[in-house]
N, C-alpha and C positions, 0 to 999 in steps of 0.2 A: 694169132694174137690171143692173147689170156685174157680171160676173164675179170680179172683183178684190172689188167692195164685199159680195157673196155670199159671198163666202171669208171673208173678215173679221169679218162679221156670224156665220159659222158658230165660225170660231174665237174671237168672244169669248163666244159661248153657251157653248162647250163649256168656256171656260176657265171662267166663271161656273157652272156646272154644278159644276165638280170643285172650285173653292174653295167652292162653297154644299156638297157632301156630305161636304167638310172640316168643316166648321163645324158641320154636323150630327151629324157621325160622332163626336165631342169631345163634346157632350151624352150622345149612345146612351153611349158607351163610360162615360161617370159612373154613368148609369142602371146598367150592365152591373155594371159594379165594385161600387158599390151596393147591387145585388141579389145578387150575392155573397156579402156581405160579409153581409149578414142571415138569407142562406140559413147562413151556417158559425158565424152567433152562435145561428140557431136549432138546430144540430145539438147545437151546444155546452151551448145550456139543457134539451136533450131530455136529452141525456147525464145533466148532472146530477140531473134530474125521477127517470129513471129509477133513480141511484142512490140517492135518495132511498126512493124507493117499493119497493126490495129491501134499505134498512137497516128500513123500516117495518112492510115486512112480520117481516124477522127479529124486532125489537119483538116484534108481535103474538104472534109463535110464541111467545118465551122467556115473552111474560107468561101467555098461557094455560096453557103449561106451570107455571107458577108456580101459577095459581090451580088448574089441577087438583091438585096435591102438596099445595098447602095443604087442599082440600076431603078428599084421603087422611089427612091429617094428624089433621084433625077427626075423622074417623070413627076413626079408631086413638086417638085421646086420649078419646075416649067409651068404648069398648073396653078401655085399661086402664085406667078409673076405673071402671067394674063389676067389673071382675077384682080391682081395690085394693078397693072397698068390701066386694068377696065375702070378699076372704081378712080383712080386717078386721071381717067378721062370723064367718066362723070363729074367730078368737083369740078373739075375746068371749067364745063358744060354749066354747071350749075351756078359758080361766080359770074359766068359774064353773063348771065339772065341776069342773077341780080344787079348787078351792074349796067345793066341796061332798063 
């Protein structure tokens, strides 16, 4: 083989080489973009997730705080219904002395 047809041979390899990992390198870089692009929609849905889960947790808190006040509340409304029922056994008590 000649030198001349060596050369030739080499340089359309080469040029076929850099236009084939042109051609390649256009795929990769979609992929690239792509995966980007899902990585910053997942940061995005994380984001929210988590706002989420620290308005849920506040939830939680106000409602248990509810339910304990309300469970305070029960017990002091039982509390002054003995204290009414008492002093309204006293008045009883206390008319029919005068009354006698």
């Amino acid at each position: 083989m000649s030198v001349k047809i060596r050369k030739s041979l080499v340089a359309t390899a080469l040029v076929g080489a850099f236009a084939s990992s042109n051609v390649i390198a256009d795929p990769l870089n979609d992929v690239q973009k792509a995966g980007q692009q899902i990585q910053k929609a997942a940061v995005k849905s994380q984001t929210k997730i988590d706002n989420v889960y620290g308005q849920t947790q506040e939830l939680i808190a106000e409602y248990r705080s509810v339910v304990d006040e309300t469970e305070l509340m029960k017990v002091y409304n039982d509390h002054v219904s003995r204290l009414v029922d008492s002093q309204n056994a006293s008045i009883e008590s206390f008319d029919r002395q005068i009354a006698t």
